[in-house]
Backbone bond lengths (Angstrom), bond angles and torsions (degrees), N, CA, C in turn:
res aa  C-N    CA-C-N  psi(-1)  N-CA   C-N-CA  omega(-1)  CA-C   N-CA-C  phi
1 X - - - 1.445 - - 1.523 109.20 -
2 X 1.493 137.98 125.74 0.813 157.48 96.39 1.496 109.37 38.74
3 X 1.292 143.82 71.96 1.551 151.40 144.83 1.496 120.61 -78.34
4 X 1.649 82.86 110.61 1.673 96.59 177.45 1.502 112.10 -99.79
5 X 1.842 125.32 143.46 1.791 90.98 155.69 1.706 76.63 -130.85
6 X 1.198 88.29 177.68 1.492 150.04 -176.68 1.428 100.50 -104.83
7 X 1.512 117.35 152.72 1.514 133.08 143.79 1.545 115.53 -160.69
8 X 1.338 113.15 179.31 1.651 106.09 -172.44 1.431 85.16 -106.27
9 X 1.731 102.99 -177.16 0.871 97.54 -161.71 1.934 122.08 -109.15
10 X 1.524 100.92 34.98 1.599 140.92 139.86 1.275 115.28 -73.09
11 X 1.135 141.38 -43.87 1.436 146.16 -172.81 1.478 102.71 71.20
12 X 1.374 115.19 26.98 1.526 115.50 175.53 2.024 106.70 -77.79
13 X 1.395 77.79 -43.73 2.032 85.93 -171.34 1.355 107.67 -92.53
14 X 1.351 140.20 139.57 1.390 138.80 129.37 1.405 133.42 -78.86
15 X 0.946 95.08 149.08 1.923 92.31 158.19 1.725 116.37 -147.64
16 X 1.640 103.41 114.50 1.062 107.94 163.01 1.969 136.21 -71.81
17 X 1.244 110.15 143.51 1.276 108.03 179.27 1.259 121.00 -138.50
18 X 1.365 130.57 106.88 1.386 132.96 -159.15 1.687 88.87 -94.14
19 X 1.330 98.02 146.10 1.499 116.98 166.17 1.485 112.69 89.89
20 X 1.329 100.56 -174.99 1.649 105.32 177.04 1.815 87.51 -92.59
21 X 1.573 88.99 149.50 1.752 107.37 165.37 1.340 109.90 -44.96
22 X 1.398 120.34 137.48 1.880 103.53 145.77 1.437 138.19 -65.13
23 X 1.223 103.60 -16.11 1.336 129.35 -169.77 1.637 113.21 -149.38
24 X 1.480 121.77 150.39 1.249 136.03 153.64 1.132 117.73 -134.37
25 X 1.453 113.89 106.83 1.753 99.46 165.99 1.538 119.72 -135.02
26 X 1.108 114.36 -167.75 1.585 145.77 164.51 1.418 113.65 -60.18
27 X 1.578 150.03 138.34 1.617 116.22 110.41 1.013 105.88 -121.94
28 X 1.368 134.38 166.23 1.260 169.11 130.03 1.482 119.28 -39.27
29 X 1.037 126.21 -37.35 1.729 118.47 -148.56 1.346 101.13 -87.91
30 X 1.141 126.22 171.01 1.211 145.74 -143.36 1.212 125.99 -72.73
31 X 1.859 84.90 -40.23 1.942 118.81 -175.23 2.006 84.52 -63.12
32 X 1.424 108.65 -60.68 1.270 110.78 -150.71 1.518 107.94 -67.43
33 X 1.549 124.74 -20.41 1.190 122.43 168.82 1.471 109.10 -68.18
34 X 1.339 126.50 -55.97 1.227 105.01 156.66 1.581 161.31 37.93
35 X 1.701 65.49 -124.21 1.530 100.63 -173.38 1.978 98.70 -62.55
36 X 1.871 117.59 -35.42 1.046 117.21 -170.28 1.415 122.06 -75.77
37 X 1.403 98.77 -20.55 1.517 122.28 175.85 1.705 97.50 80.53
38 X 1.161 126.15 20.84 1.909 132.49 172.62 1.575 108.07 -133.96
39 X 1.221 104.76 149.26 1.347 111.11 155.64 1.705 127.17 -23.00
40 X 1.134 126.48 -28.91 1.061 125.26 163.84 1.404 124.92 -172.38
41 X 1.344 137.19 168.00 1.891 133.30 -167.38 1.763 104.60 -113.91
42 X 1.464 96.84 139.05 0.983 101.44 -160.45 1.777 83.27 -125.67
43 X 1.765 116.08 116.73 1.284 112.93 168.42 1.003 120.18 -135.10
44 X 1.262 132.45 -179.51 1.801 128.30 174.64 1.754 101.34 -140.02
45 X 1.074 98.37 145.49 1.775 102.66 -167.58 1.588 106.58 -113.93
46 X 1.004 130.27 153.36 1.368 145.42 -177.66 1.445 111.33 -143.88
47 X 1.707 116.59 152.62 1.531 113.47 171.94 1.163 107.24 -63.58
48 X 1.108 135.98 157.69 1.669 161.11 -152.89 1.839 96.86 -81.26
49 X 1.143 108.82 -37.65 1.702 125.09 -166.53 1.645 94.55 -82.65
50 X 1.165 127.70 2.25 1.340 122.26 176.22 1.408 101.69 -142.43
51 X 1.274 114.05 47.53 1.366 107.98 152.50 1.682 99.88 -144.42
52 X 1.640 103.03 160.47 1.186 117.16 168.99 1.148 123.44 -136.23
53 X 1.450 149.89 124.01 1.156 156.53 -146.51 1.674 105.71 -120.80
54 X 1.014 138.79 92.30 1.705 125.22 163.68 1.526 106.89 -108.18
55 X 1.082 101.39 165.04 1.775 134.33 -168.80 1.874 126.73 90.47
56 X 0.799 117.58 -164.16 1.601 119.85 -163.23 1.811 87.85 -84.67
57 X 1.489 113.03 121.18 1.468 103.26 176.68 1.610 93.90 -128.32
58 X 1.518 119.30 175.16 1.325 151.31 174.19 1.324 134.22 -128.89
59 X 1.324 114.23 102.95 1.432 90.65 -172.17 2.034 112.62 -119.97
60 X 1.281 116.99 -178.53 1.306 108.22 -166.81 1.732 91.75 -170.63
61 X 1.511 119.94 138.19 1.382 133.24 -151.43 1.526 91.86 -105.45
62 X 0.876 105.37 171.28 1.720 124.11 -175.71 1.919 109.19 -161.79
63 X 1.282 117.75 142.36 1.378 124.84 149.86 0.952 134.05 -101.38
64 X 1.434 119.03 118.51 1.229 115.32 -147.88 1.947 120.09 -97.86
65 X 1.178 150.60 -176.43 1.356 144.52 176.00 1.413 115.32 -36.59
66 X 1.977 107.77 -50.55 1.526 99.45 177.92 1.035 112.13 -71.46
67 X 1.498 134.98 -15.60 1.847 117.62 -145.39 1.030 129.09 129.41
68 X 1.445 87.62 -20.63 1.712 94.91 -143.11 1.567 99.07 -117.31
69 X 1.647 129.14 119.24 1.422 132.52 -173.01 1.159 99.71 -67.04
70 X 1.646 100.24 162.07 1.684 120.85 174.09 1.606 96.07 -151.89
71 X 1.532 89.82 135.32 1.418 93.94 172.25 1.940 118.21 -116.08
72 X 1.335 111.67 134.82 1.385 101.11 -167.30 1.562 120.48 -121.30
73 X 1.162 101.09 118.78 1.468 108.01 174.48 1.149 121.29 -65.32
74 X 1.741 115.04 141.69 1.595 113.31 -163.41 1.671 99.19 -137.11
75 X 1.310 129.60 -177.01 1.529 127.85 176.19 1.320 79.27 -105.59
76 X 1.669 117.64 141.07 1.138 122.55 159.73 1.303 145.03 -70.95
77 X 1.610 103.58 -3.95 1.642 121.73 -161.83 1.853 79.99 -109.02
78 X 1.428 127.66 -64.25 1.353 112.12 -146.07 1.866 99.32 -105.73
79 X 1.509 110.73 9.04 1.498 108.25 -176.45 1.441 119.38 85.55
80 X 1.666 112.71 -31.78 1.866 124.23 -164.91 1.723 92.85 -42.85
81 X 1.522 96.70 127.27 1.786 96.49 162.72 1.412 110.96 -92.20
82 X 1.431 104.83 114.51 1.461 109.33 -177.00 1.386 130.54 -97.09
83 X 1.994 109.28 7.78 1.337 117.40 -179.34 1.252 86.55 164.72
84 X 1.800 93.80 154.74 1.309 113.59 177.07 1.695 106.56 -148.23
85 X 1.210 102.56 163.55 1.805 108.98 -173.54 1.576 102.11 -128.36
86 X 1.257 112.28 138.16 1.727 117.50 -177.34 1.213 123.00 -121.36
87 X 1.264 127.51 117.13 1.510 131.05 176.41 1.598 105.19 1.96
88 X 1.291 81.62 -86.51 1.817 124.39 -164.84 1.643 92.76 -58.91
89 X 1.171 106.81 12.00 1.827 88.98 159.17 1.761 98.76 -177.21
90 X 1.329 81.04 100.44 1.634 104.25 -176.76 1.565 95.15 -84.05
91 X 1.428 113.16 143.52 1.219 145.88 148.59 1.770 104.27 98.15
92 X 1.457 108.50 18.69 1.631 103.94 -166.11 1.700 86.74 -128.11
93 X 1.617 130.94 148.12 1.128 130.11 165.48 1.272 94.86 -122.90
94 X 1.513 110.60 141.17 1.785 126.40 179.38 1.808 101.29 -92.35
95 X 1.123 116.76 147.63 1.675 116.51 -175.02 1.753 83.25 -133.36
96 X 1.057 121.98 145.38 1.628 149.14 174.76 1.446 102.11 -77.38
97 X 1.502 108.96 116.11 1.682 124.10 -167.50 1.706 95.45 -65.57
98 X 1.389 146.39 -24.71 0.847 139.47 169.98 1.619 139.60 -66.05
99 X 1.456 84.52 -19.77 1.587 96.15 172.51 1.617 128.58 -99.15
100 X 1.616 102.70 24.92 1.345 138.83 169.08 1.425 92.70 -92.45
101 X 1.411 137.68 -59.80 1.206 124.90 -145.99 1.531 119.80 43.37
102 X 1.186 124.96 38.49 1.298 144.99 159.53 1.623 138.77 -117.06
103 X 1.989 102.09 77.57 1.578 105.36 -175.78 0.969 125.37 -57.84
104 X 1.284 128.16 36.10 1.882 131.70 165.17 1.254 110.59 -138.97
105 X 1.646 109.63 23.06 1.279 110.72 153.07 1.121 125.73 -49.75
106 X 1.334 145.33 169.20 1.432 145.18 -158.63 1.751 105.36 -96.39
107 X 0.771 125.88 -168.85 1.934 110.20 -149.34 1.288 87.42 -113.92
108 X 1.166 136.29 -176.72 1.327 135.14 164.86 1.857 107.54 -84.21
109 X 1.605 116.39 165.09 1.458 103.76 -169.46 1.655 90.16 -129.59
110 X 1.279 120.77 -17.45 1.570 131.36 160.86 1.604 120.76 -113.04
111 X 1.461 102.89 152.02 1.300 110.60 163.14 1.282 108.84 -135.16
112 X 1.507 126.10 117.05 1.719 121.26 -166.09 1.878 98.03 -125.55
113 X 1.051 93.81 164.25 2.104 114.67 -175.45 1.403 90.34 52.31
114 X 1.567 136.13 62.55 1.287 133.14 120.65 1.392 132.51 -6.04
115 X 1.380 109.11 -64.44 1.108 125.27 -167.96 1.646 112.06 -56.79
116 X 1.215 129.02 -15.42 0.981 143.62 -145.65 2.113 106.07 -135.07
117 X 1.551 103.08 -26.25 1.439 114.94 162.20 1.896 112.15 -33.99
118 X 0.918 84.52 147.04 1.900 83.38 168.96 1.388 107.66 -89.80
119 X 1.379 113.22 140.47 1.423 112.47 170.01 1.388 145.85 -68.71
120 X 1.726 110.02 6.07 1.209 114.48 157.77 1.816 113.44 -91.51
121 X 1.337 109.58 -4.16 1.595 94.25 170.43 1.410 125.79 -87.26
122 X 1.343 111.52 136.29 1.532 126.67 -164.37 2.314 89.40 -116.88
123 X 1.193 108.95 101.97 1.237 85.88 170.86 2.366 86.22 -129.98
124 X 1.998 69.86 145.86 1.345 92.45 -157.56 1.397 134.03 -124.74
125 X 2.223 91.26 8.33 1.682 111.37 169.37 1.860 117.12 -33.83
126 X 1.307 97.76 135.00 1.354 103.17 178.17 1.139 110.12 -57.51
127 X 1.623 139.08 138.78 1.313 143.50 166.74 1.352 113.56 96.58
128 X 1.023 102.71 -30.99 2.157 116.85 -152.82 1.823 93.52 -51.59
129 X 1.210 112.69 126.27 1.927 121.22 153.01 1.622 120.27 -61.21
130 X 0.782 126.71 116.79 1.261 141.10 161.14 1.686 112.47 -73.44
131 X 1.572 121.78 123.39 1.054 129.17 171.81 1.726 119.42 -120.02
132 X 1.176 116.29 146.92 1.703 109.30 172.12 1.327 100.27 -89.04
């Protein structure tokens, strides 16, 4: 099996992730520009039972465009958000493709809140759905 980690970018927190993602995607929306401090968040989600989180973490809830809360785990010493959990999808935690520091991570397979993308991004993964 497939062991991924994660860390912020203190190297105080980890997060382990066994397996392939269920998901990789995109968002767009506003919260996620944000909160990422870029044009847009790029995460991959896993069931909750295959992840592991160690070091001193923080977390703090948000509502998000649909409705629907998310709460996001952060390292407490350097801020890095190293995962987050979403209403609207119980039992899966999303981890931020950046805190892999690994460019052969797997591509994204969604891109969602389009509408809201900046208009110089062209993203152009093979297959990937596009949503407004």
């Amino acid at each position: 099996m497939t062991i991924r980690e994660a860390r912020c970018a203190c190297g105080q927190v980890s997060v382990e992730c066994q397996g392939d993602p269920q998901r990789v995607s995109i968002c767009h929306c506003l919260n996620c520009q944000r909160r990422s401090g870029s044009a847009f968040a790029f995460q991959a989600r896993w069931p909750q039972e295959r992840v592991a989180i160690t070091g001193r973490t923080a977390c703090w809830t948000k509502q998000g465009e649909s409705g629907s809360a998310a709460t996001f785990t952060f390292c407490a010493d350097c801020g890095t958000t190293v995962a987050y959990r979403a209403d609207s999808l119980p039992g899966l935690i999303a981890v931020p493709v950046g805190t892999f520091a690994d460019p052969l991570f797997p591509a994204p397979e969604y891109s969602v809140y389009e509408q809201r993308k900046h208009r110089w991004i062209a993203l152009t993964a093979p297959g990937m759905a596009h949503y407004d």
